[in-house]
C-alpha positions as a Markdown table, in Angstrom:
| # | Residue | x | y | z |
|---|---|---|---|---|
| 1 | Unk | 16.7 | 11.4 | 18.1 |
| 2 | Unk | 13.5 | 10.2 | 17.9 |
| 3 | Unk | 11.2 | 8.8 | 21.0 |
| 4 | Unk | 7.8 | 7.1 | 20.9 |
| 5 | Unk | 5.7 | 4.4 | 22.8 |
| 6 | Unk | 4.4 | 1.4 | 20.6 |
| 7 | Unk | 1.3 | -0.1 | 21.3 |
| 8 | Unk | 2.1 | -3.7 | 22.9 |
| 9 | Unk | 0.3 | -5.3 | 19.7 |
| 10 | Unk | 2.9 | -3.6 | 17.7 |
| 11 | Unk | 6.0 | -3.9 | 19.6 |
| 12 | Unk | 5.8 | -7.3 | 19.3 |
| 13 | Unk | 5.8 | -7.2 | 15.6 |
| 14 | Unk | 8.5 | -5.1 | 15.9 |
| 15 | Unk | 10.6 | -7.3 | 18.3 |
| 16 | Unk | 9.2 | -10.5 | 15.7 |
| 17 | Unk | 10.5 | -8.7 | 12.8 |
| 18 | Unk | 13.5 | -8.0 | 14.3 |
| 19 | Unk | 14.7 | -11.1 | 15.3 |
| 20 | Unk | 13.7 | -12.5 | 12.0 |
| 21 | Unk | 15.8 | -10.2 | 10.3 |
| 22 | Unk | 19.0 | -11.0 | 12.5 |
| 23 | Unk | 18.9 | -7.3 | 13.7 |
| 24 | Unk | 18.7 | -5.3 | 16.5 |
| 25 | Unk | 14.9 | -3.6 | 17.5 |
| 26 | Unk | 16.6 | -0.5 | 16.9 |
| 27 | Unk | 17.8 | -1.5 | 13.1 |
| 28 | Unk | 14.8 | -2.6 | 12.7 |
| 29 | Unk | 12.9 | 1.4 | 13.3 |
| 30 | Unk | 15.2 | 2.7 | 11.2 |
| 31 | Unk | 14.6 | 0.4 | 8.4 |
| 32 | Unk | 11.0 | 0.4 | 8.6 |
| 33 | Unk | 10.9 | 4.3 | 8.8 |
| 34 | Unk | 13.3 | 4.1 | 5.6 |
| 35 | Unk | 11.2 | 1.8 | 3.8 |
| 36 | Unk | 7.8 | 3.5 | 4.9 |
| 37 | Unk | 9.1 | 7.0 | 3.6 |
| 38 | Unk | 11.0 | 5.7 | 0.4 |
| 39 | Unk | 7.6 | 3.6 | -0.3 |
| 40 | Unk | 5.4 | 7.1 | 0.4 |
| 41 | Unk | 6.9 | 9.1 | -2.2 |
| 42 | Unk | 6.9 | 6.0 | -4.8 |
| 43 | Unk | 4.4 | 3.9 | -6.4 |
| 44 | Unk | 1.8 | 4.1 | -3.1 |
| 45 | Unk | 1.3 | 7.5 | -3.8 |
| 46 | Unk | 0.7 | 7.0 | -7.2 |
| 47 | Unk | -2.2 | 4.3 | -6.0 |
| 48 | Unk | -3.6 | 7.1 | -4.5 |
| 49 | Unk | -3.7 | 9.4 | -7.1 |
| 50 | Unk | -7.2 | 9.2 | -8.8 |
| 51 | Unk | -6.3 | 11.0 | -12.2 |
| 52 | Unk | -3.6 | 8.6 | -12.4 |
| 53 | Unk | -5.3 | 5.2 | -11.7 |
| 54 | Unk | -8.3 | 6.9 | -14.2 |
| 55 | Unk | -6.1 | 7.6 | -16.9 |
| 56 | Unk | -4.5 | 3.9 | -16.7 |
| 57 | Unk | -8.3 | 1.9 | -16.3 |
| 58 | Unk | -9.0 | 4.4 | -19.7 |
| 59 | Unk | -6.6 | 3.2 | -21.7 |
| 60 | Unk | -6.8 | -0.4 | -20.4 |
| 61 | Unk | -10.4 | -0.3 | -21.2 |
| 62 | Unk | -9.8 | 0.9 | -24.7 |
| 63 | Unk | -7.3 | -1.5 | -25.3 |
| 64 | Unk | -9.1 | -4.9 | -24.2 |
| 65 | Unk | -12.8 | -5.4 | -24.5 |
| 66 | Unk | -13.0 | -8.1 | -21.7 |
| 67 | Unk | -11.1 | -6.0 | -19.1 |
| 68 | Unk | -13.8 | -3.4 | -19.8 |
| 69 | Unk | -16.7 | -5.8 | -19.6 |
| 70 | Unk | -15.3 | -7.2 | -16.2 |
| 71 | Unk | -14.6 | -3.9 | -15.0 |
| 72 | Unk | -18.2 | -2.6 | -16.1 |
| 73 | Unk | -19.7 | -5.6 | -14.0 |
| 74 | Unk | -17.5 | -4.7 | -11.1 |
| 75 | Unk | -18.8 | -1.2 | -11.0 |
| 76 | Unk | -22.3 | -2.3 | -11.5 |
| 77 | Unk | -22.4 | -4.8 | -8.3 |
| 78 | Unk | -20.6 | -1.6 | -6.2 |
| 79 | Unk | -22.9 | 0.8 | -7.0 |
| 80 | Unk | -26.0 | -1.4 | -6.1 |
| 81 | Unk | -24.5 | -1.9 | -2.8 |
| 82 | Unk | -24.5 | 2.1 | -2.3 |
């Protein structure tokens, strides 16, 4: 069993998800807690992997001259706002 306090702001998403969904407050924890954890170990942690989103902008780059350009330009304006 798990216990918590939500935040008001936050409960009320929860209740507004809920009743959208056609399910009970307490479906809706468990399948948000499902989803969140499912979604951790899957493609959000590879977002956050830096070798991994390096190694796909790398071959991206080498594969198409105007992603590179763009990119290059993106880079640029970032690294003047430093």
């Amino acid at each position: 069993m798990v216990k918590t306090r939500l935040p008001e702001k936050l409960y009320k998403e929860l209740v507004e998800y809920a009743r959208a969904s056609g399910i009970s407050e307490y479906e809706a924890v468990r399948r948000l807690i499902s989803s969140g954890l499912r979604r951790e170990g899957g493609i959000y942690r590879l977002v956050s992997d830096d070798d991994f989103l390096i190694s796909l902008l790398t071959v991206r780059v080498k594969a198409d001259p105007e992603f590179a350009a763009r990119l290059l330009e993106i880079l640029r304006r970032e690294a003047e706002e430093l």
